[in-house]
C-alpha positions as CSV (number, residue, x, y, z in Angstrom):
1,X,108.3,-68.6,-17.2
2,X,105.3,-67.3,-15.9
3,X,104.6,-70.2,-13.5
4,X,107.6,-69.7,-12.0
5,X,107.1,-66.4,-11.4
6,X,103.8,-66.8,-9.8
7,X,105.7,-70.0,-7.6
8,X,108.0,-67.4,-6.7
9,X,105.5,-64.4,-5.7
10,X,103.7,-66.7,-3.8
11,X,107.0,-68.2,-1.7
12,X,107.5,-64.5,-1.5
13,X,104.4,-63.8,0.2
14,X,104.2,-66.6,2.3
15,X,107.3,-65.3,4.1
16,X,106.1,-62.2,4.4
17,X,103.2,-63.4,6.3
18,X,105.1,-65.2,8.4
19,X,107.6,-62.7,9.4
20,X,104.7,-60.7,9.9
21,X,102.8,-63.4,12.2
22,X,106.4,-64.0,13.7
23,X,106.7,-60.2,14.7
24,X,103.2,-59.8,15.9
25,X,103.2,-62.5,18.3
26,X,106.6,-61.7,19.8
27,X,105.3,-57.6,20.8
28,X,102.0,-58.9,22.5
29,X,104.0,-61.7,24.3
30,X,107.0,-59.4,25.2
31,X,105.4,-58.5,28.2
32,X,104.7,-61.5,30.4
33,X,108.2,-62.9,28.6
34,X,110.0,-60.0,30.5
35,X,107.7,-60.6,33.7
36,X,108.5,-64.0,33.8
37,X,112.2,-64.2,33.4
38,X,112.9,-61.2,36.1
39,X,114.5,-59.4,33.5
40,X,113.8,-55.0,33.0
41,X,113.4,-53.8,29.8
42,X,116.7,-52.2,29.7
43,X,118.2,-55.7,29.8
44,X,116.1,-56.9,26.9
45,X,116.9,-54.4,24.5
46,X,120.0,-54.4,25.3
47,X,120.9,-50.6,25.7
């Protein structure tokens, strides 16, 4: 049982990372995406 556990914690935390990687990557980039398309901000957030 406590094998599993640990497997599961660590699946757990390896998506956390990764959404957190994912999220960091996409902020700084977010910039020269919205240069490069032409596209304002207004369109990308969709308000």
């Amino acid at each position: 049982m406590a094998k599993n556990l640990k497997l599961s914690l660590l699946i757990f935390a390896i998506g956390v990372f990764m959404a957190a990687l994912d999220n960091g990557i996409i902020t700084s980039s977010l910039t020269t995406l919205i240069y490069s398309f032409g596209v304002s901000q207004h369109g990308v957030h969709g308000q």
